[in-house]
N, C-alpha and C positions, 0 to 999 in steps of 0.2 A: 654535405651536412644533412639536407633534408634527406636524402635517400639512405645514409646513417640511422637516422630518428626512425623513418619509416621501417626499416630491418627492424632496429629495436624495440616498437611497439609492437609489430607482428609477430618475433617471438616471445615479448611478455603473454602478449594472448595466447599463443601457442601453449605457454607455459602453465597458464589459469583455466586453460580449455582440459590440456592433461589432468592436472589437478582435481577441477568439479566433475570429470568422468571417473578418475580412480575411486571419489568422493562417493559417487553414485553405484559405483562397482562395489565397493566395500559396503556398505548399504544394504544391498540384493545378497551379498553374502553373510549378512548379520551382524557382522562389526558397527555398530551404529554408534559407538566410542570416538574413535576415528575420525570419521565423518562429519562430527559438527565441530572439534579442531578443523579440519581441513577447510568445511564451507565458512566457519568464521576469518581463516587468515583470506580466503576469498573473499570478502566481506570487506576487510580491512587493508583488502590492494587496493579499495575505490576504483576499480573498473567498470565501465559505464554497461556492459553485458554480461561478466559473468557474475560480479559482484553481487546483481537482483537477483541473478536465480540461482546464486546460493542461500540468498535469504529468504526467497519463495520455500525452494526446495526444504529448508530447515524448518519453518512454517507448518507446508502440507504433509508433511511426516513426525509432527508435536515434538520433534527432537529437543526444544529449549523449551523447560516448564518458568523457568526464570524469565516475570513480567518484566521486571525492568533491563533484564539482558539482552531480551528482544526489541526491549525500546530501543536501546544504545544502540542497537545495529541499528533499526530503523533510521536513528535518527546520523547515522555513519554515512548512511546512503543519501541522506536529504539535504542534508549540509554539510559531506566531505569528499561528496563524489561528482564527479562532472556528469551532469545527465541532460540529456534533450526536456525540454520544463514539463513537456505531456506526459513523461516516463518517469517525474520528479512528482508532478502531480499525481501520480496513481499510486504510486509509491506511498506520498501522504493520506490519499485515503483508504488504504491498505493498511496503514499504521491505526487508523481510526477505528477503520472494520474490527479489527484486532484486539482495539482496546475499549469498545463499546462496550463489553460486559463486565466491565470490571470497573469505569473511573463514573465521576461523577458527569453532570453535565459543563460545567465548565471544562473540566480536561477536556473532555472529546470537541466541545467546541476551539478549545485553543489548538488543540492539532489541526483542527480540519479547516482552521481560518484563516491559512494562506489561499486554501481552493476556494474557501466560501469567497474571497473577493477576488476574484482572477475569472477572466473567461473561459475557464479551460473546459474540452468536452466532461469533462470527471464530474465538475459542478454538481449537474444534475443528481448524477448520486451522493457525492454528501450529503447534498442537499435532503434529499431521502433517505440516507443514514440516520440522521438528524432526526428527520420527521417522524419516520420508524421508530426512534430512538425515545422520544417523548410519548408518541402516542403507547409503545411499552409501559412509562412510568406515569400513564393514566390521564398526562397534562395536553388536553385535549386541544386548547385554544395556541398552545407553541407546537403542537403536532400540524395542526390547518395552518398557521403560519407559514411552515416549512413547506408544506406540500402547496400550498398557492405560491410559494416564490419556484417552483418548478415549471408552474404553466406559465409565467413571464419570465424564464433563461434563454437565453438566446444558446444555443449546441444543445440543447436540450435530448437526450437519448428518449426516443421516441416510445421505447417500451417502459421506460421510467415516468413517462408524460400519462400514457394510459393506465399505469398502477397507482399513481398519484390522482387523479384524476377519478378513476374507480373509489377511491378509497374517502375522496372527500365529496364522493353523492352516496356510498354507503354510509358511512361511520360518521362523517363532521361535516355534516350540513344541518342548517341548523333548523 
């Protein structure tokens, strides 16, 4: 039975690995039609590998202008996909990154508020999403907020600690 199972996952991957490379091949040859059919049914296997990098790949090449169809995937991968939580978390603030130019401050805070309270190494950047985010819409005192909960995170990305850190002895010290 298990060594059944185990076949059978091996060639569904086999199968999604063919697929996001023909995906990528068609692509390179200009079909870009194709392509985001293909990397959406990727999307929609919930596979814990190719699944993401069909929705990166569709992403870094502006193929979906449709905000909220890229939500739906995003949000396909965060709650219908089986992911490692670090890989679930990036994912989330991926979706944030994504949608910081478009939503208000409440949305982007309710997507990014499973990482804001989780240990996870990602923190730090949303966290600076955030900061980034406010200090753009002028609101100076939720911008230093954000960048002072950076130098008390525990996983803290250390080049996020010194841009944060720069920015509230240039800009928001008082």
């Amino acid at each position: 039975y298990f060594y059944s199972k185990k076949i059978y996952k091996d060639n569904k991957k086999k199968k999604l690995s063919d697929k996001y490379n023909i995906g990528i091949i068609n692509y390179n040859n200009g079909d870009k039609t194709k392509v985001v059919e293909l990397m959406k049914e990727i999307i929609k296997d919930k596979e814990s590998t190719y699944s993401p990098l069909a929705l990166y790949f569709l992403i870094d090449n502006d193929l979906i202008k449709n905000q909220k169809e890229l939500n739906d995937l995003f949000d396909t991968l965060i709650n219908k996909t089986s992911l490692e939580e670090e890989i679930k978390y990036l994912i989330i603030y991926k979706k944030g990154l994504y949608n910081s130019n478009f939503i208000d401050e409440n949305g982007l805070l309710n997507i990014l508020n499973p990482l804001l309270n989780s240990g996870s190494i990602w923190k730090s950047h949303a966290l600076y999403l955030v900061a980034e985010y406010f200090y753009s819409k002028d609101e100076m005192q939720k911008s230093k907020e954000f960048f002072s909960q950076i130098m008390n995170t525990e996983n803290a990305n250390q080049n996020i600690i010194k841009e944060a850190q720069k920015r509230l002895n240039r800009d928001l010290s008082d």
